[in-house]
C-alpha positions, -999 to +999 in steps of 0.1 A: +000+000+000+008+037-011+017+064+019-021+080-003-036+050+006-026+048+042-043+082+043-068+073+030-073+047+059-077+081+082-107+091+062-137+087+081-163+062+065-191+079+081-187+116+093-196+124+127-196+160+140-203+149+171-179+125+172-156+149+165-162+174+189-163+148+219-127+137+211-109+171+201-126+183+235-111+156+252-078+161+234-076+196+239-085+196+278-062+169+282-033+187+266-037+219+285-042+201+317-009+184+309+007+220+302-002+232+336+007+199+355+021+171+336+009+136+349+044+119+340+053+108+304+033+071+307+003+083+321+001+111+294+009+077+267-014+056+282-037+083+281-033+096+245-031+054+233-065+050+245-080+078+228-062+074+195-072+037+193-108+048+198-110+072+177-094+052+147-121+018+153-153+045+157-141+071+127-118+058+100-124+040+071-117+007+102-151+013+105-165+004+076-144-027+074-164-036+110-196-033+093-185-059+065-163-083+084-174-101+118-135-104+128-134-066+122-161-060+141-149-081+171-120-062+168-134-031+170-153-042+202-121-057+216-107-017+212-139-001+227-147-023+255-109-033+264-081-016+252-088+017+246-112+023+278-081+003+299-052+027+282-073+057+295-083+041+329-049+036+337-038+074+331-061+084+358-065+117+333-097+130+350-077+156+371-059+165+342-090+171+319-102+193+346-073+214+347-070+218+308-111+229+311-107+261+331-122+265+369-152+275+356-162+249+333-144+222+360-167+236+387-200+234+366-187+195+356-184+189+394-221+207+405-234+182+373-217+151+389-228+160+426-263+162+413-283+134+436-299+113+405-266+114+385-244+102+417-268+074+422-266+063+388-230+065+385-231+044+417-252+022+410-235+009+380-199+011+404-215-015+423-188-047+419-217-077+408-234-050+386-204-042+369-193-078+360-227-087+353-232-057+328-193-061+311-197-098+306-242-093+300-230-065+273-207-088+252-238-115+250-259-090+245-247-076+215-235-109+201-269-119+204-277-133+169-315-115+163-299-082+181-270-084+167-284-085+132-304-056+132-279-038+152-258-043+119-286-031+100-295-001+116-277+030+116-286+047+155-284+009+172-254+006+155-242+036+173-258+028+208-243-006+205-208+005+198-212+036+221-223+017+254-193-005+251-173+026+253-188+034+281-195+003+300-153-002+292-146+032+310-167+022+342-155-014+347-119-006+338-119+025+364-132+005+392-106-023+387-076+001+379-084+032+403-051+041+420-065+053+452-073+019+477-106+011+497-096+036+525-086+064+502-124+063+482-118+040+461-154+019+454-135-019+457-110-034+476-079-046+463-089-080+465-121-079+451-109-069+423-090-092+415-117-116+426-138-097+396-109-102+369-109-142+377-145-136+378-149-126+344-125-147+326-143-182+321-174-159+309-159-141+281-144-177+273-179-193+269-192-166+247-159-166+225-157-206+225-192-211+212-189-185+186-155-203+176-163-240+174-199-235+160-206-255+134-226-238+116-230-198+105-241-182+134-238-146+124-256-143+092-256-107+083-227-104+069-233-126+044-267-113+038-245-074+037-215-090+016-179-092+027-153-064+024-131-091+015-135-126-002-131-144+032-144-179+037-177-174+065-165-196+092-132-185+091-144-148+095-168-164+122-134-185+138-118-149+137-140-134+152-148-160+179-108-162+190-103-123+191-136-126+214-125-149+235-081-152+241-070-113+239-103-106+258-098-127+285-061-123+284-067-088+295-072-096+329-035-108+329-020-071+327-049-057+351-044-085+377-005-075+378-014-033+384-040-042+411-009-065+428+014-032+421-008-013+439-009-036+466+026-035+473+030+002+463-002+008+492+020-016+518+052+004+514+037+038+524+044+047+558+012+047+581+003+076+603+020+061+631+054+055+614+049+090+602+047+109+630+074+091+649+099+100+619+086+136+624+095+135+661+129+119+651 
């Protein structure tokens, strides 16, 4: 391929203003923030990684190849509900965005999040069986054959579909890979959390595993749609199955070890106690 046709890759298959405007906002905030106080060179990385690999699956021609391919699609999924949400999770950027958006906008953001109905939603979805039940419950959801086919079909549940993955990444991935322990405000202990990443392993195995060793064509859209590329059905469908169920999964490998860092970084700090009497010394 031509340096034109990589390019052309960047070219968004279906133009989104909005789209847009929610990630140059977050790019911009996040960049000014950084100016005033930088976070450290890999939380800014991890940071601008996640975006980036968001924005290319939900606005680049990668899209359009995620219409017309079930592997692509997976893949765009495994972006949108895994990687990208985890890369930004792990920056802990939300001070930063609030610095890069001014006091005055960052005090109106807080009033909004403070609001009673909003705090009890945002809770309620923070709550640890909730959250596993709706990351692992959106997967099967989605990959639900009749749902899934008209999800395909239709333009706006398209976009609801690939949007609350987004978002449903963002909430799980912050709960497990929150800095801050139990005692600092954080909404789970170190322990259950890794309790939730066993948790969720063998259940994003089932869903991948059936896909994968179904004998027959479970997904039938996308030959209904036509293929972007002359690829046998099953193995599209065998793709698509293994990307849903080994780097999926596997990505409680890399969570589990941070949530052990933490663990030891939170039993190195020195307690109140030990504090106080190297104050007197």
């Amino acid at each position: 391929m031509s340096f034109s046709s990589y390019l052309e890759m960047l070219v968004p298959w279906q133009f989104s203003p909005l789209l847009v405007l929610i990630f140059a906002g977050l790019a911009i905030a996040y960049f000014r923030g950084s100016r005033i106080q930088s976070d450290g060179f890999w939380h800014q990385f991890s940071f601008w990684l996640g975006l980036i690999l968001c924005y290319i699956v939900l606005h680049t021609k990668f899209d359009y190849y995620a219409q017309y391919m079930f592997f692509m699609h997976r893949l765009q999924h495994l972006v949108l509900h895994h990687l990208g949400p985890f890369f930004i999770c792990l920056a802990a950027p939300w001070g930063c965005l609030m610095r890069g958006l001014g006091t005055k906008q960052s005090a109106r953001i807080n009033t909004l999040l403070h609001f009673k109905g909003l705090r009890w939603f945002y809770l309620f979805f923070q709550n640890p069986v909730i959250a596993m039940l709706l990351f692992v419950g959106l997967i099967a959801f989605w990959l639900n054959p009749e749902i899934h086919f008209y999800a395909m079909l239709n333009e706006s549940l398209y976009q609801i579909m690939n949007w609350s993955m987004l978002i449903d990444g963002l909430l799980f991935w912050w709960l497990i890979l929150n800095p801050m322990s139990k005692a600092d405000g954080a909404r789970v202990r170190y322990g259950g959390r890794i309790l939730m990443l066993i948790v969720i392993v063998p259940l994003q195995t089932l869903i991948g595993a059936y896909i994968t060793f179904s004998k027959s064509i479970v997904y039938d859209i996308y030959s209904v749609c036509g293929r972007a590329w002359p690829m046998n059905p099953m193995t599209d469908q065998i793709y698509g199955g293994l990307i849903t169920w080994i780097p999926a999964a596997m990505m409680s490998v890399p969570a589990l070890l941070i949530v052990i860092y933490y663990i030891l970084h939170d039993n190195t700090r020195p307690t109140p106690t030990h504090t106080a009497k190297s104050t007197q010394q």
